[in-house]
Backbone bond lengths (Angstrom), bond angles and torsions (degrees), N, CA, C in turn:
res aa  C-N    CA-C-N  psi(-1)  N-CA   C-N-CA  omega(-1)  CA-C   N-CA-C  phi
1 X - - - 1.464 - - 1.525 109.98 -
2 X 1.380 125.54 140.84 1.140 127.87 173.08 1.408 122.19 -71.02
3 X 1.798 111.86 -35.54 1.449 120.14 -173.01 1.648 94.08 -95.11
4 X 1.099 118.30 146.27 1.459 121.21 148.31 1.622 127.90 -83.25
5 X 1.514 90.33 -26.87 1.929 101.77 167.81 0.946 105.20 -168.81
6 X 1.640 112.82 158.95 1.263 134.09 178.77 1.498 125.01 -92.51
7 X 0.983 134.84 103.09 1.692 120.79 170.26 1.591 130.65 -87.03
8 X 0.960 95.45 125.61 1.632 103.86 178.01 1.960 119.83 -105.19
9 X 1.330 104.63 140.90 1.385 122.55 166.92 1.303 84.46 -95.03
10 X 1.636 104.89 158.53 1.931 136.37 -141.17 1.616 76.54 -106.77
11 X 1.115 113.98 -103.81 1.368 144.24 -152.98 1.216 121.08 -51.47
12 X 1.493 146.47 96.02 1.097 133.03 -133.39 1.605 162.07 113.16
13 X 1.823 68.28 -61.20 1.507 107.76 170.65 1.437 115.64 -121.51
14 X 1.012 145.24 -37.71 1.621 127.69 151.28 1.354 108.92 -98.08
15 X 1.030 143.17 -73.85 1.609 133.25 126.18 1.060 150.27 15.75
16 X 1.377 124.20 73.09 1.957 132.74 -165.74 1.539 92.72 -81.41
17 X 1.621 135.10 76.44 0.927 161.67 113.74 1.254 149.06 -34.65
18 X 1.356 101.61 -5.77 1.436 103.27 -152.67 1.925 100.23 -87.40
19 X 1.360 99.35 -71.74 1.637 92.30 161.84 1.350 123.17 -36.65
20 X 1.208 141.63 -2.29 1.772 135.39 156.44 1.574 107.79 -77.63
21 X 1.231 93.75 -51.92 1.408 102.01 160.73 1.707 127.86 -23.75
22 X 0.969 98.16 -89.03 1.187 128.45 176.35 1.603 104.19 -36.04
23 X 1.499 105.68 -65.12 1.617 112.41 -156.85 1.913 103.77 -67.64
24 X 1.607 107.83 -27.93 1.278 122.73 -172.37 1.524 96.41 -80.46
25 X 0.918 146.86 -34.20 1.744 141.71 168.18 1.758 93.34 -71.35
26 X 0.804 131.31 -44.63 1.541 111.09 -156.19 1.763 103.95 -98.79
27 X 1.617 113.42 3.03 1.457 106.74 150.93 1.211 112.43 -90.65
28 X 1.534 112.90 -27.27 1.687 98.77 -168.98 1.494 104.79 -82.57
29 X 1.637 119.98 -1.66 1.424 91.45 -177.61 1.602 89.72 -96.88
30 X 1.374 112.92 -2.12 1.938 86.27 -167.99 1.644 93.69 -84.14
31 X 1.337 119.82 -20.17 1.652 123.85 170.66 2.209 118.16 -37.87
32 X 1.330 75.61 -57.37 1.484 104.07 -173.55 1.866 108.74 -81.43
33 X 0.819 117.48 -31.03 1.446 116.07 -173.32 1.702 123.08 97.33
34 X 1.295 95.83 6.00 1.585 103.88 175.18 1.561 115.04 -45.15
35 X 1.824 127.84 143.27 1.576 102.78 155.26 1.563 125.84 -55.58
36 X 1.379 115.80 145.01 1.014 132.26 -176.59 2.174 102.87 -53.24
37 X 1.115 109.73 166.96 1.593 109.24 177.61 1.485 103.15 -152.75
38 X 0.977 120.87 168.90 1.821 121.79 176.73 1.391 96.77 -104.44
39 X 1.265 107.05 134.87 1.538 134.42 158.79 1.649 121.67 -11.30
40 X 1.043 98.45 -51.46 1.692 117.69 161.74 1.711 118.20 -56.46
41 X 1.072 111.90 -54.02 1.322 123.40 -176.55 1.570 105.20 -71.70
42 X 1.622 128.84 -31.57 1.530 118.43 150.59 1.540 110.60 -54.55
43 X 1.068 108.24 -52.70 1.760 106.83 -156.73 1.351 109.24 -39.41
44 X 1.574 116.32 -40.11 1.521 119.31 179.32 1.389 138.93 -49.23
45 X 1.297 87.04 -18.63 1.629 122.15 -167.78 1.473 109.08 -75.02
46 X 1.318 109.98 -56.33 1.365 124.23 -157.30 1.478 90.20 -59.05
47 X 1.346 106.62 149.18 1.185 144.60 -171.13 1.655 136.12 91.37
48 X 1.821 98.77 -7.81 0.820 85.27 -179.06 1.719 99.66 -91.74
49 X 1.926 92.82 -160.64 1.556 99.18 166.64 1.366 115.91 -59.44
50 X 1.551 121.19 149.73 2.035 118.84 161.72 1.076 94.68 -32.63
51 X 1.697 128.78 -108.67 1.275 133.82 -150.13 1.621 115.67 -45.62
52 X 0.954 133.57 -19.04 1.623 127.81 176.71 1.665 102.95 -115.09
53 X 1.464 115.49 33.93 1.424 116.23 160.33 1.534 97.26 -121.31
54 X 1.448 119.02 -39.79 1.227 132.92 178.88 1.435 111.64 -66.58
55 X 1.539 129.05 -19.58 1.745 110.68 162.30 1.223 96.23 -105.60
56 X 1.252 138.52 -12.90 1.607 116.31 163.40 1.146 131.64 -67.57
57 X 1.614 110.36 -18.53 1.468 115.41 -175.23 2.238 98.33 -89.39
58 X 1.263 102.97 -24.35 1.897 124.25 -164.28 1.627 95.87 -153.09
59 X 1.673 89.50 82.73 1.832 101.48 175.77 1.164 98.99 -60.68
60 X 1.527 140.00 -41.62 1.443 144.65 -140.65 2.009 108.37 -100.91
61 X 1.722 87.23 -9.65 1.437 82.99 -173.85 1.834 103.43 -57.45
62 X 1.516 97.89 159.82 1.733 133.66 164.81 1.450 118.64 -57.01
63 X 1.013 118.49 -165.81 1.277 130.10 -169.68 1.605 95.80 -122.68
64 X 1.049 104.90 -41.84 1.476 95.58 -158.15 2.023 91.89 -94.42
65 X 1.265 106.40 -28.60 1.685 109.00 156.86 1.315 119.92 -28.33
66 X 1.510 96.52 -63.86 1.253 135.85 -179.53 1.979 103.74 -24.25
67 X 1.425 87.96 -87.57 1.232 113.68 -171.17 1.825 119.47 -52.35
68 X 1.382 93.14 -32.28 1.995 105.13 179.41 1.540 85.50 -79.88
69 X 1.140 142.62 -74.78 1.413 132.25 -154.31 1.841 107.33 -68.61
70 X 1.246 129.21 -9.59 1.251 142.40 162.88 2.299 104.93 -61.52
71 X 1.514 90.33 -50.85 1.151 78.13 -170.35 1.197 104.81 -104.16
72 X 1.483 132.09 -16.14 1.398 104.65 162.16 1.569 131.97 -77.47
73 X 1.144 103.41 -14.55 1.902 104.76 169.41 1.600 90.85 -59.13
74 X 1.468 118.81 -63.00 1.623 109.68 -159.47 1.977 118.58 -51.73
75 X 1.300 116.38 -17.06 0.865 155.49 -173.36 1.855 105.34 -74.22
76 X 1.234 103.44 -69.53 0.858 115.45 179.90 1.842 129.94 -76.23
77 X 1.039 102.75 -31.34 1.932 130.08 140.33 1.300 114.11 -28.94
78 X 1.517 120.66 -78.16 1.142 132.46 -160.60 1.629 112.14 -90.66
79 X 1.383 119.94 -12.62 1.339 128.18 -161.85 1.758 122.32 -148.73
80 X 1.097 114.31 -27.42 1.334 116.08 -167.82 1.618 103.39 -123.80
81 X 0.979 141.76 -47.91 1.598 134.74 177.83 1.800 107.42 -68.25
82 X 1.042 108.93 134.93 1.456 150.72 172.67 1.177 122.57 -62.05
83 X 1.685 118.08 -26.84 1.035 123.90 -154.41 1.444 100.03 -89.63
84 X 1.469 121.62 124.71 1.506 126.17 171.15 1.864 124.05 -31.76
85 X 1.015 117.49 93.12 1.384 111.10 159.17 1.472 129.63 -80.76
86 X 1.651 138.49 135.15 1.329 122.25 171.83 1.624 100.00 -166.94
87 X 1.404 121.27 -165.61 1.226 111.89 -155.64 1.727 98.14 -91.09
88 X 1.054 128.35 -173.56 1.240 118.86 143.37 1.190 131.61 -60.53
89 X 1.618 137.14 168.40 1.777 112.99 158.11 1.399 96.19 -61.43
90 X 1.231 96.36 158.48 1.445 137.78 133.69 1.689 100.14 93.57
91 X 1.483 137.20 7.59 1.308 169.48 -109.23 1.335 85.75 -106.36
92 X 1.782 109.94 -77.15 1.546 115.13 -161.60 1.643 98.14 -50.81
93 X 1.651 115.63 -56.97 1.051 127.63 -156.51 1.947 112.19 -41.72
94 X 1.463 84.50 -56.18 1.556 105.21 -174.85 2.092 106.86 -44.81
95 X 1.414 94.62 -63.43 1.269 98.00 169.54 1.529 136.17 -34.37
96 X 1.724 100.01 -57.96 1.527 101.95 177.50 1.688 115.46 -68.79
97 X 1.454 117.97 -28.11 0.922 140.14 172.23 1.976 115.45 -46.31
98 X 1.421 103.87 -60.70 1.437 100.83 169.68 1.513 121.46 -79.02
99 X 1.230 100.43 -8.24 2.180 98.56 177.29 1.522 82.49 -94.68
100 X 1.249 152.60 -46.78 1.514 125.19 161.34 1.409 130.74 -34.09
101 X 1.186 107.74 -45.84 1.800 126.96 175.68 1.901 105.89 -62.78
102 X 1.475 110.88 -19.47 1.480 114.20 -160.16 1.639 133.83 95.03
103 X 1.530 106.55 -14.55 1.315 102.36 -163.98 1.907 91.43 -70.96
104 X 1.383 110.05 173.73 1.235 147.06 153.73 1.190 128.09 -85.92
105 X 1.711 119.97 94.91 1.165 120.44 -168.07 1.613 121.50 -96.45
106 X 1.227 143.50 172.79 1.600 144.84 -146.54 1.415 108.39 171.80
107 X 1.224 123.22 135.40 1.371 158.73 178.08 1.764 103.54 -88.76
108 X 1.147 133.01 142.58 1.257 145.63 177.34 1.431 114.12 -158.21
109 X 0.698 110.14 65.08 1.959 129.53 179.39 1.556 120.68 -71.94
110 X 1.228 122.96 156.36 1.124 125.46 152.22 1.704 116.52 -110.57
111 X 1.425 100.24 -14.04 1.734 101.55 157.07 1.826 106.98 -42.65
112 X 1.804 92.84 162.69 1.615 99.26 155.63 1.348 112.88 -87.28
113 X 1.498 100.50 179.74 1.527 87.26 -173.71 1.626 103.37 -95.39
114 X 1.235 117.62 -17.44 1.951 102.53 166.50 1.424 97.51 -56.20
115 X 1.419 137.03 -34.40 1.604 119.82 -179.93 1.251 114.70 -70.69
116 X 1.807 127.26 -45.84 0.631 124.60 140.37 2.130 143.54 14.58
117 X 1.676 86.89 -99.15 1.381 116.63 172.73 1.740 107.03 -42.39
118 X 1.567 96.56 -57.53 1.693 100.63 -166.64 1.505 105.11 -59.46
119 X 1.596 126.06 -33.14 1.453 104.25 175.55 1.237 117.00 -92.08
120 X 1.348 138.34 7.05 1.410 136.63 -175.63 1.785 92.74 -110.64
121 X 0.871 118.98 -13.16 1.779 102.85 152.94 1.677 113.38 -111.47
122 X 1.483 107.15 -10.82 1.762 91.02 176.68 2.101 109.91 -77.55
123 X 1.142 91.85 -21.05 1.587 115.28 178.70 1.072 105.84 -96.85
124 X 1.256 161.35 -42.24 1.495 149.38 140.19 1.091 110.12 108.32
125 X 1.735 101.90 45.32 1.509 113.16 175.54 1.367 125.55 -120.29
126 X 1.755 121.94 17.44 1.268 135.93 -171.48 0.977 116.91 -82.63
127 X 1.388 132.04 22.00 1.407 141.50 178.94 1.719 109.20 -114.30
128 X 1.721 99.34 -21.77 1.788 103.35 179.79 1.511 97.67 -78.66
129 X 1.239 144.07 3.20 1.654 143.08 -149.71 1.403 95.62 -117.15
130 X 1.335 118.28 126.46 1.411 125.61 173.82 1.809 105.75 -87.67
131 X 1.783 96.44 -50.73 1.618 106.58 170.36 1.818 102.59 -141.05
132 X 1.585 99.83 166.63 1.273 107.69 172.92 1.670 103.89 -143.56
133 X 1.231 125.03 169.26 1.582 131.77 -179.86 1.792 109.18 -153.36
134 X 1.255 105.16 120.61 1.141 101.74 -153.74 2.189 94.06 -106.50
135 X 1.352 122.70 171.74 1.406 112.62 -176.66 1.847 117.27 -78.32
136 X 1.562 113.65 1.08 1.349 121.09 -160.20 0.881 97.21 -122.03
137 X 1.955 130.63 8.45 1.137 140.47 178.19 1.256 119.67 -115.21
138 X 1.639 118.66 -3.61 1.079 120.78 -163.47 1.545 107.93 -168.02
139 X 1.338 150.65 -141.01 1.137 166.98 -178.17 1.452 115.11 -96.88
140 X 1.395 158.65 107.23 1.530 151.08 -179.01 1.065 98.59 -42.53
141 X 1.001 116.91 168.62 2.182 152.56 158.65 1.555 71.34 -70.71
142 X 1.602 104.73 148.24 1.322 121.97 -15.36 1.731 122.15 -91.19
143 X 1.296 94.60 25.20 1.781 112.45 159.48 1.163 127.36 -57.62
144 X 1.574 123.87 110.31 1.279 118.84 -172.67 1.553 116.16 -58.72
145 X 1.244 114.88 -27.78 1.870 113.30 -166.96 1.315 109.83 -40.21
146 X 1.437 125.56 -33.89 1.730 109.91 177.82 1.406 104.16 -49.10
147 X 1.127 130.58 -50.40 1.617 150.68 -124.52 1.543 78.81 -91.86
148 X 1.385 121.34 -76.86 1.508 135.22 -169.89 1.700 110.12 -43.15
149 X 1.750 87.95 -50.56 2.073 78.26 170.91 1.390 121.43 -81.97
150 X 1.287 119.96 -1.29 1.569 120.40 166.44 1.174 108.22 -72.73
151 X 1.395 141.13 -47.89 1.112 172.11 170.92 1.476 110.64 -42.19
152 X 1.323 112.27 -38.29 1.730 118.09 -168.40 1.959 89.84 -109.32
153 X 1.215 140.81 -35.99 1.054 129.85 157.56 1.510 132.55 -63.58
154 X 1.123 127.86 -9.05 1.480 161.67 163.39 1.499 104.96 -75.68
155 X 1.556 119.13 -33.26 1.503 103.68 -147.89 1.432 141.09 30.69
156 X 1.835 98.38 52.37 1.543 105.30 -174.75 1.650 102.14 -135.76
157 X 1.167 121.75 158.58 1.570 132.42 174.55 1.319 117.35 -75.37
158 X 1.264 127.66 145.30 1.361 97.03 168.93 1.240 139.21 -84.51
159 X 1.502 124.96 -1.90 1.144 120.76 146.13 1.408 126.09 -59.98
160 X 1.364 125.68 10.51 1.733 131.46 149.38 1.274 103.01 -105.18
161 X 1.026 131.64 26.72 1.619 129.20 170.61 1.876 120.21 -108.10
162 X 0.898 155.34 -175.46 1.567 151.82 153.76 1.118 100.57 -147.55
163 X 1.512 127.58 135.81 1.558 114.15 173.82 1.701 98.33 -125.59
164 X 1.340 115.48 154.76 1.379 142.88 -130.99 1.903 103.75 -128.45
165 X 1.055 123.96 62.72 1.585 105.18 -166.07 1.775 97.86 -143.58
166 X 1.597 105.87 147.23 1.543 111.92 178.32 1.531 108.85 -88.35
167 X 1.389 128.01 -6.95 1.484 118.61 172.59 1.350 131.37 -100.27
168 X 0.806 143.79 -165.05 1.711 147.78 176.78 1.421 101.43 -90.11
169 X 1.464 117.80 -27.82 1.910 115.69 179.08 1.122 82.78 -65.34
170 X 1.528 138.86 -84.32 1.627 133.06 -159.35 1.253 105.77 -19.94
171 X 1.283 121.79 -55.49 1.558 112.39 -122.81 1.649 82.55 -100.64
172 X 1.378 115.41 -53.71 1.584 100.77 173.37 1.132 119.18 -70.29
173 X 1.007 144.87 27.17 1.341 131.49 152.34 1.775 114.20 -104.31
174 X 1.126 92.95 -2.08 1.459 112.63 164.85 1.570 116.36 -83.58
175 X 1.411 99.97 -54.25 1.455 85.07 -165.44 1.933 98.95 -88.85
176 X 1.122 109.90 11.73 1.793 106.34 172.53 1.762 88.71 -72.53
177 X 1.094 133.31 -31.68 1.360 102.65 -156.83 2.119 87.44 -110.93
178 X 0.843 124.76 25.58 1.563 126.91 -167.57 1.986 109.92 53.84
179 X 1.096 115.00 46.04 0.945 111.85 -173.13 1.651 100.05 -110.99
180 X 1.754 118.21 125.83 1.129 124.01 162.78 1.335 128.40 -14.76
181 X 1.240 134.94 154.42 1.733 126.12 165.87 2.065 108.68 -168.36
182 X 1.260 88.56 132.04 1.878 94.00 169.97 1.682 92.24 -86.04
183 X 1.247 115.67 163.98 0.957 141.88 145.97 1.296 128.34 -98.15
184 X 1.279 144.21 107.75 1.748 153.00 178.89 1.305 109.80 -80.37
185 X 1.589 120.95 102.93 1.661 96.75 -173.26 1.792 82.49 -104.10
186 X 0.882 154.36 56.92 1.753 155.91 88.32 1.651 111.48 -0.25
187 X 1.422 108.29 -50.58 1.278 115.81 -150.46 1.784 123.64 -87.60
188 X 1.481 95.90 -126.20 1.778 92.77 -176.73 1.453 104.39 -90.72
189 X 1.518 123.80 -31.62 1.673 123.19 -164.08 1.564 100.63 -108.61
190 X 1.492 78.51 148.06 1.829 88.13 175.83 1.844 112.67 -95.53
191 X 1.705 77.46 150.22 1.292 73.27 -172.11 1.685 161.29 -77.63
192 X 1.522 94.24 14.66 1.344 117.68 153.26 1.854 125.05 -61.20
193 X 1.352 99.63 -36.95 1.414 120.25 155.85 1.408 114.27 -28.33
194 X 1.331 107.72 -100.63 1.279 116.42 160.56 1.156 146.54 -48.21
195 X 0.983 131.23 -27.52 1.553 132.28 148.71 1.971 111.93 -33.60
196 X 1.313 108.46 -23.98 1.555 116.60 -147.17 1.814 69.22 -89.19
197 X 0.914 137.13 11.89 1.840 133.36 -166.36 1.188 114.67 -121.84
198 X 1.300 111.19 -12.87 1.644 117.43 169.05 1.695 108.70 92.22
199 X 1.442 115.74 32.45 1.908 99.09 -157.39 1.464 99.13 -77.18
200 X 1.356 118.30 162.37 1.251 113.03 -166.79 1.734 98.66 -93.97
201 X 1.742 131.23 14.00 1.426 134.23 160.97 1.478 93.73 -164.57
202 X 1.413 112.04 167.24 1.513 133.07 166.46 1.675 96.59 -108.94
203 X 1.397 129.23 116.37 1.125 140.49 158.27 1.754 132.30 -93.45
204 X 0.857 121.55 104.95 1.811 142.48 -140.35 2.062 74.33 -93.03
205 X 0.664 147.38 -87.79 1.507 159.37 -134.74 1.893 102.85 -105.78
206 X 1.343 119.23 168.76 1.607 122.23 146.81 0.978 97.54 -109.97
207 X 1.682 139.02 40.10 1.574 105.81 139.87 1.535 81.21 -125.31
208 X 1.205 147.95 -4.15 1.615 107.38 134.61 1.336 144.76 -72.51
209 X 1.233 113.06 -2.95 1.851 133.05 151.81 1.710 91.06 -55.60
210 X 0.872 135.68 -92.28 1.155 149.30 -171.36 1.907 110.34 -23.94
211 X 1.322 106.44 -58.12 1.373 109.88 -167.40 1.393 107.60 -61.10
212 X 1.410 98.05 -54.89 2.233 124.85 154.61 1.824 86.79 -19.74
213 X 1.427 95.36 -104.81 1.877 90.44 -163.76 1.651 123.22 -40.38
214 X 1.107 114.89 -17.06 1.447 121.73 -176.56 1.566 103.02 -49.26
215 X 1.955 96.51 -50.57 1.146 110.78 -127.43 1.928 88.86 -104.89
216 X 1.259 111.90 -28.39 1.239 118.44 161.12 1.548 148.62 -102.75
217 X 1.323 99.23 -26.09 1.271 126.71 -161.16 1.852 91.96 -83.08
């Protein structure tokens, strides 16, 4: 095998999330009094950390802004939006599928890890995870250090690594360190976006992620 493991971003990319997303920023800002933004103009966001999605989306926001729209999006994520969350198809499959194959699989989020945690035991998939790195643990996308400390807990290079993400944070923070990357256009960025990241495929499905690593990985 060329990869020794695969890394994946949550949201997006195993995770049809994105509308929770979305709907949970645009209650907490009508909560808080933020200007209003179009739906689109969140989507861009996602991936990074809360607080450095939250002054990119409201450069001018406060501190104490800050902190109420911090916890009411999280709030609203886990408890108050409506909007269906679940995996993608073929998600579980893909997973058990490459820890059969051998690779070493990893999480690279810009979630926290209480957001984190709550879907890898509400989904009952924290046993397929060798490692995970969450954004409140480390440096945001599009900072490689998640990648680098997955990488140094792994004891692998990153040219034995592939990383797995639908935004432009994924993918450049991939290729800052020369590390492989699919692109998922499933997710929040389109795929002109990403292409601008160098991925070595655009993957429409995870069981064409899958066929991709079969066939390369």
């Amino acid at each position: 095998m060329k990869y020794k493991a695969i890394f994946f971003d949550w949201d997006g990319t195993l995770v049809d999330s994105t509308g929770r997303i979305v709907d949970s920023m645009q209650r907490a800002s009508q909560y808080v009094g933020m200007p209003a933004l179009s739906d689109y103009a969140i989507r861009q966001i996602i991936g990074l950390g809360l607080p450095e999605a939250l002054k990119t989306l409201w450069p001018t926001i406060g501190d104490e802004q800050l902190s109420l729209m911090s916890a009411e999006y999280s709030a609203n994520f886990s408890h108050h939006s409506d909007v269906e969350v679940d995996f993608y198809a073929h998600a579980k499959e893909l997973l058990a599928e490459l820890r059969r194959l051998g690779y070493k699989l990893a999480v690279a989020t810009g979630k926290t890890r209480k957001g984190l945690d709550e879907m890898l035991d509400g989904m009952q998939v924290r046993d397929l995870f060798h490692a995970s790195r969450c954004a409140d643990e480390t440096s945001s996308k599009p900072s490689p250090h998640m990648l680098e400390e997955l990488l140094h807990e792994l004891n692998i290079k990153s040219s034995e690594a592939l990383m797995v993400g639908d935004t432009s944070f994924d993918l450049e923070m991939a290729l800052a360190i020369d590390m492989d990357s699919i692109g998922m256009s499933h997710g929040a960025h389109d795929d002109e976006i990403l292409l601008k990241y160098k991925p070595r495929a655009l993957c429409h499905s995870l069981q064409d992620l899958l066929n991709w690593i079969k066939a390369n990985g």
